[in-house]
Structures are given as C-alpha cells and as structure tokens.
Biotite code that builds the C-alpha atoms (Angstrom):
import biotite.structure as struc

atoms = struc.array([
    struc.Atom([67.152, -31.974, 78.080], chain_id="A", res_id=1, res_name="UNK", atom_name="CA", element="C"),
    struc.Atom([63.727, -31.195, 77.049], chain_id="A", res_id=2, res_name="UNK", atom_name="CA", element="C"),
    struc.Atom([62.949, -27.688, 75.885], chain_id="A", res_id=3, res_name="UNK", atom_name="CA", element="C"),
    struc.Atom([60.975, -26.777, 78.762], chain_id="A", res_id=4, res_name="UNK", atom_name="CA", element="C"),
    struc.Atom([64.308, -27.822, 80.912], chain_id="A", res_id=5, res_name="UNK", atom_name="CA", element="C"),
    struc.Atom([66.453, -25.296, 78.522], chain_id="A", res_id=6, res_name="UNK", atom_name="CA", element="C"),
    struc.Atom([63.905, -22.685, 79.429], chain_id="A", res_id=7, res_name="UNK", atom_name="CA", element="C"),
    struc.Atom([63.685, -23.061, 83.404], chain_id="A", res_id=8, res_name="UNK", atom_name="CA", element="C"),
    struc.Atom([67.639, -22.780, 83.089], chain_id="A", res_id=9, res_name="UNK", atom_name="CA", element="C"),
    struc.Atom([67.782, -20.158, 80.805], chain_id="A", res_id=10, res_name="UNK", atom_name="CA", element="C"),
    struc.Atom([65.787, -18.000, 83.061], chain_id="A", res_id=11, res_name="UNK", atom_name="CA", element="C"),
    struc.Atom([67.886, -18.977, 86.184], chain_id="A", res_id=12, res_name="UNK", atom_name="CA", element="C"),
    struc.Atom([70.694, -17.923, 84.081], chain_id="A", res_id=13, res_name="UNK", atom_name="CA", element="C"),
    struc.Atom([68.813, -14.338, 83.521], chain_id="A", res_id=14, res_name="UNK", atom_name="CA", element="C"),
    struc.Atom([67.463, -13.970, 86.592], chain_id="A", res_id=15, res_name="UNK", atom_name="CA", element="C"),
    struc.Atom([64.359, -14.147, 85.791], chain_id="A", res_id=16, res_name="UNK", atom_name="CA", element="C"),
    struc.Atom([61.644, -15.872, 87.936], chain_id="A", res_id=17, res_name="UNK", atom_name="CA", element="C"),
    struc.Atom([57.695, -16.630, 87.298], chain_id="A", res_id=18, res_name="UNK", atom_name="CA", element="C"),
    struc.Atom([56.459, -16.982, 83.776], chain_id="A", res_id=19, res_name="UNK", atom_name="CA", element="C"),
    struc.Atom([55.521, -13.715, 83.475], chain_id="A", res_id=20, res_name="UNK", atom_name="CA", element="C"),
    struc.Atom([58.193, -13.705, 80.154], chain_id="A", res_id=21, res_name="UNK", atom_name="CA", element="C"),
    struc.Atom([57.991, -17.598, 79.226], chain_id="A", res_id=22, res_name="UNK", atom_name="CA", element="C"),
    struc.Atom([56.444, -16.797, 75.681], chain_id="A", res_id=23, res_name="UNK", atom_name="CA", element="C"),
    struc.Atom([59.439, -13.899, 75.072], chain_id="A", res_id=24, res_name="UNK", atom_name="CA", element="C"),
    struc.Atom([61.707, -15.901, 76.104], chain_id="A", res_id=25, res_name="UNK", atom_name="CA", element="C"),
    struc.Atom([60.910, -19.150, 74.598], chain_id="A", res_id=26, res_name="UNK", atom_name="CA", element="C"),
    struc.Atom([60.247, -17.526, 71.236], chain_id="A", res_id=27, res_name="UNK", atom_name="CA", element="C"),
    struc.Atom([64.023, -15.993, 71.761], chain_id="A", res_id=28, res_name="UNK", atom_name="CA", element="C"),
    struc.Atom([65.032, -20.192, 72.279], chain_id="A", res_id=29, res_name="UNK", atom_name="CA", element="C"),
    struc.Atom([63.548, -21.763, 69.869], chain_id="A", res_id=30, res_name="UNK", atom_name="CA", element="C"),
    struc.Atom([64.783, -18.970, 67.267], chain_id="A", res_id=31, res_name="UNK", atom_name="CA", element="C"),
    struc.Atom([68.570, -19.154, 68.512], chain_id="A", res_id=32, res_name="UNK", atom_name="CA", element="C"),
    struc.Atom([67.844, -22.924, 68.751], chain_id="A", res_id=33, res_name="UNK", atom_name="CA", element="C"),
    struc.Atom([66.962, -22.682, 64.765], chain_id="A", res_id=34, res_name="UNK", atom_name="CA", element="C"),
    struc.Atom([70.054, -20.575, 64.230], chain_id="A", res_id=35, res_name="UNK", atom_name="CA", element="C"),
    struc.Atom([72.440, -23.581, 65.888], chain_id="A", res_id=36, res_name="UNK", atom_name="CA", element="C"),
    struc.Atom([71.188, -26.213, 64.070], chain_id="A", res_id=37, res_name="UNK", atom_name="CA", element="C"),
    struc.Atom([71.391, -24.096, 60.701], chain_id="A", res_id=38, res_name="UNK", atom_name="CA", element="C"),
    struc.Atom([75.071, -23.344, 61.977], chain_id="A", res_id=39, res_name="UNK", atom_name="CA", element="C"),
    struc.Atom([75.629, -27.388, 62.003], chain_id="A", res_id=40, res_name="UNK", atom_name="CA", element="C"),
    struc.Atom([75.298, -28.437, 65.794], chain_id="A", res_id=41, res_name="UNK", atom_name="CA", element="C"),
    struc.Atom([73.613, -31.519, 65.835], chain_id="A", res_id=42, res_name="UNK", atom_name="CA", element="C"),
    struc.Atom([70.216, -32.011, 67.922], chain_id="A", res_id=43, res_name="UNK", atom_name="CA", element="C"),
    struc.Atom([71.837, -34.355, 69.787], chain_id="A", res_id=44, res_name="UNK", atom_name="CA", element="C"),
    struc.Atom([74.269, -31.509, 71.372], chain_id="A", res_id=45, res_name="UNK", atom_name="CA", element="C"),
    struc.Atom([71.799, -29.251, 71.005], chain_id="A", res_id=46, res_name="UNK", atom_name="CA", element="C"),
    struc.Atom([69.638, -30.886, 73.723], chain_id="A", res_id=47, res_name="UNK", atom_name="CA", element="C"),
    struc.Atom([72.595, -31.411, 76.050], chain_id="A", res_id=48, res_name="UNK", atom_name="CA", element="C"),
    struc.Atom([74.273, -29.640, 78.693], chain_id="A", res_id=49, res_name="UNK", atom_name="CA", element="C"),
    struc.Atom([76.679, -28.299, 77.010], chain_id="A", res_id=50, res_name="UNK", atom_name="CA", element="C"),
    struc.Atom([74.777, -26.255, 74.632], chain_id="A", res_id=51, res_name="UNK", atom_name="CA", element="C"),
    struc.Atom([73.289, -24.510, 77.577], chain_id="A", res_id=52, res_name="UNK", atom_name="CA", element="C"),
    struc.Atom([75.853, -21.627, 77.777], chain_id="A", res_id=53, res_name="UNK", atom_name="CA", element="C"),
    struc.Atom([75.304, -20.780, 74.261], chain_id="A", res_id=54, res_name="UNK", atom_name="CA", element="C"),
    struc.Atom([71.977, -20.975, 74.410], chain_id="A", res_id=55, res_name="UNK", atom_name="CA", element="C"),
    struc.Atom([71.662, -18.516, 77.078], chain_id="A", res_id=56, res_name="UNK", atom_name="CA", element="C"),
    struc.Atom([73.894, -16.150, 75.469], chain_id="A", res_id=57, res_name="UNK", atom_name="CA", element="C"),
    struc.Atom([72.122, -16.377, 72.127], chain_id="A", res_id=58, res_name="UNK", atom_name="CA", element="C"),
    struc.Atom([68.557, -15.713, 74.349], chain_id="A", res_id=59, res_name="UNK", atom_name="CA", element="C"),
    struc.Atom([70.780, -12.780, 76.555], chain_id="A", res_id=60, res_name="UNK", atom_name="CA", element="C"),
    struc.Atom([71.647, -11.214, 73.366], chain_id="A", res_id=61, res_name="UNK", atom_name="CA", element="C"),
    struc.Atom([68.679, -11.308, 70.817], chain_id="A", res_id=62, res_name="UNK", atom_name="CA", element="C"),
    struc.Atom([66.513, -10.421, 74.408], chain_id="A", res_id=63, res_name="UNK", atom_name="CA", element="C"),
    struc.Atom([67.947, -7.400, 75.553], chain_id="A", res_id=64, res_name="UNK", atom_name="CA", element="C"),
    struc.Atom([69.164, -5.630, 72.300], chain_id="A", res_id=65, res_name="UNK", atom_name="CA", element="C"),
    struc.Atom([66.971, -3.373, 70.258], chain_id="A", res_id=66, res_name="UNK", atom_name="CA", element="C"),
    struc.Atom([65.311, -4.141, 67.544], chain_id="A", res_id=67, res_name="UNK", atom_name="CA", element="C"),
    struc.Atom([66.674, -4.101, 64.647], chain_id="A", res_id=68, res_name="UNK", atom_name="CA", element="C"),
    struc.Atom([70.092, -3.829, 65.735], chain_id="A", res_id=69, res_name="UNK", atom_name="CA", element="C"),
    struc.Atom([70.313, -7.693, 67.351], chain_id="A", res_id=70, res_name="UNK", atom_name="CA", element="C"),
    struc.Atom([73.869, -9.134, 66.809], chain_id="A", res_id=71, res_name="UNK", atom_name="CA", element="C"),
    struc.Atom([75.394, -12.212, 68.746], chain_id="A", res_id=72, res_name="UNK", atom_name="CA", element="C"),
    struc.Atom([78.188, -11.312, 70.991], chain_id="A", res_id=73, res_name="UNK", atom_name="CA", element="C"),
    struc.Atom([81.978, -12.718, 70.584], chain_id="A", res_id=74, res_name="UNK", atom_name="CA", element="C"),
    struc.Atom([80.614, -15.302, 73.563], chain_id="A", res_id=75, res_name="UNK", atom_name="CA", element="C"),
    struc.Atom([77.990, -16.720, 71.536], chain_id="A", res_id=76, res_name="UNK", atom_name="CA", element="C"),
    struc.Atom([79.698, -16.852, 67.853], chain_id="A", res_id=77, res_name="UNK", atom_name="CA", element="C"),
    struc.Atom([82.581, -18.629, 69.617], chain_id="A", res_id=78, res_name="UNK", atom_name="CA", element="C"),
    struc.Atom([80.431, -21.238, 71.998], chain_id="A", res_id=79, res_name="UNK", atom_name="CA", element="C"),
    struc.Atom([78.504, -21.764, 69.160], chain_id="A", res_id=80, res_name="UNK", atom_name="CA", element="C"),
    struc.Atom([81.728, -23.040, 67.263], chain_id="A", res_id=81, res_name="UNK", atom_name="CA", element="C"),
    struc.Atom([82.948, -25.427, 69.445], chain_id="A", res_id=82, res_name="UNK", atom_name="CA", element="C"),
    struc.Atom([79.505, -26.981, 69.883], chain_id="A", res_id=83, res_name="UNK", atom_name="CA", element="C"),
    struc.Atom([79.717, -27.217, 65.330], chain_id="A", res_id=84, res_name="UNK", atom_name="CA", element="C"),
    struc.Atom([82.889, -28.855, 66.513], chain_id="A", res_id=85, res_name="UNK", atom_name="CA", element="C"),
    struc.Atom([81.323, -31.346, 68.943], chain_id="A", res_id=86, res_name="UNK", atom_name="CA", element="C"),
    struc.Atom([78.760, -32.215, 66.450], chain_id="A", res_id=87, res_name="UNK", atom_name="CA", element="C"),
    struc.Atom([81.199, -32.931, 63.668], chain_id="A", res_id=88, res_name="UNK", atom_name="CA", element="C"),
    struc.Atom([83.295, -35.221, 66.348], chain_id="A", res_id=89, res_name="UNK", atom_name="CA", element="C"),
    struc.Atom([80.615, -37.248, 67.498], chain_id="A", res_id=90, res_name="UNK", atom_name="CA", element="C"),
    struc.Atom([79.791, -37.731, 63.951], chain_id="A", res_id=91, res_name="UNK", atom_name="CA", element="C"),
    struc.Atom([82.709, -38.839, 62.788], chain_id="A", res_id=92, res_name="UNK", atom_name="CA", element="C"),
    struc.Atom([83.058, -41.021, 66.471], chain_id="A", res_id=93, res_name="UNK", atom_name="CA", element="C"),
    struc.Atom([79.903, -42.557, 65.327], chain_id="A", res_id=94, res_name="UNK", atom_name="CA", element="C"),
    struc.Atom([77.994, -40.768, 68.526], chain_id="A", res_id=95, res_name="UNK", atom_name="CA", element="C"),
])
C-alpha cells in the first residue's frame, strides 16, 4: 500500500475529508511510520494492511495531543507489538 493509500485511509479513519490537513497529517505518518520501523516492523508489514490500525492510532495520538505532552496510547504500544511480532515471523518463515 503506497503511502498516499495509508493517508486516504488514515483520514477516513479520522474523519477527515479534503486535503485541507494532508501536510499535518502526513508529517504525523511518516514520523509514526519512522517510529515502527525503529521499533523493528519490517517495511514489508509496514506497507500492508495490517499495519493500518496502528498507524492510525499512532497519527490519532501524536495529532490530537498537545505539544509537548504526545504519548502513544495502550492501543498503539500494543498493535505496534504484534506487528514487531509479524515482522520477526515472516523473517524467520523466510517471507
């Protein structure tokens, strides 16, 4: 799923419609997107569908929080694990 892809349903997932917030917003991706792969989740799952849940958390929380005071929710930190997990399995599975 191309970036553009993650964006369109990141903002579905907000509610958010026109592009009005499409620099915001993608700024928020690819910075959470940076955090995952520092976290271990392969690009590979990164681009798929099933990062997409984390990814809008990680965008929810880091958009909507103050500044300053930005932490990931319980929702993200734990997605986020199992999608560390997937990488390391489809590593080891040779896919």
């Amino acid at each position: 799923m191309s970036e553009a892809e993650q964006l369109e349903e990141i903002k579905r997932g907000l509610g958010v419609s026109g592009s009005y917030h499409d620099s915001t917003l993608l700024r928020h991706l690819k910075d959470v997107k940076a955090y995952c792969i520092s976290a271990g989740v392969s690009p590979i799952v990164l681009e798929s569908d099933a990062s997409l849940g984390c990814l809008l958390r990680g965008v929810s929380d880091s958009w909507t929080q103050e500044s300053g005071h930005t932490q990931f929710s319980v929702m993200f930190t734990q997605r986020l694990i199992q999608l560390i997990s997937i990488s390391k399995n489809s590593e080891v599975n040779g896919g």
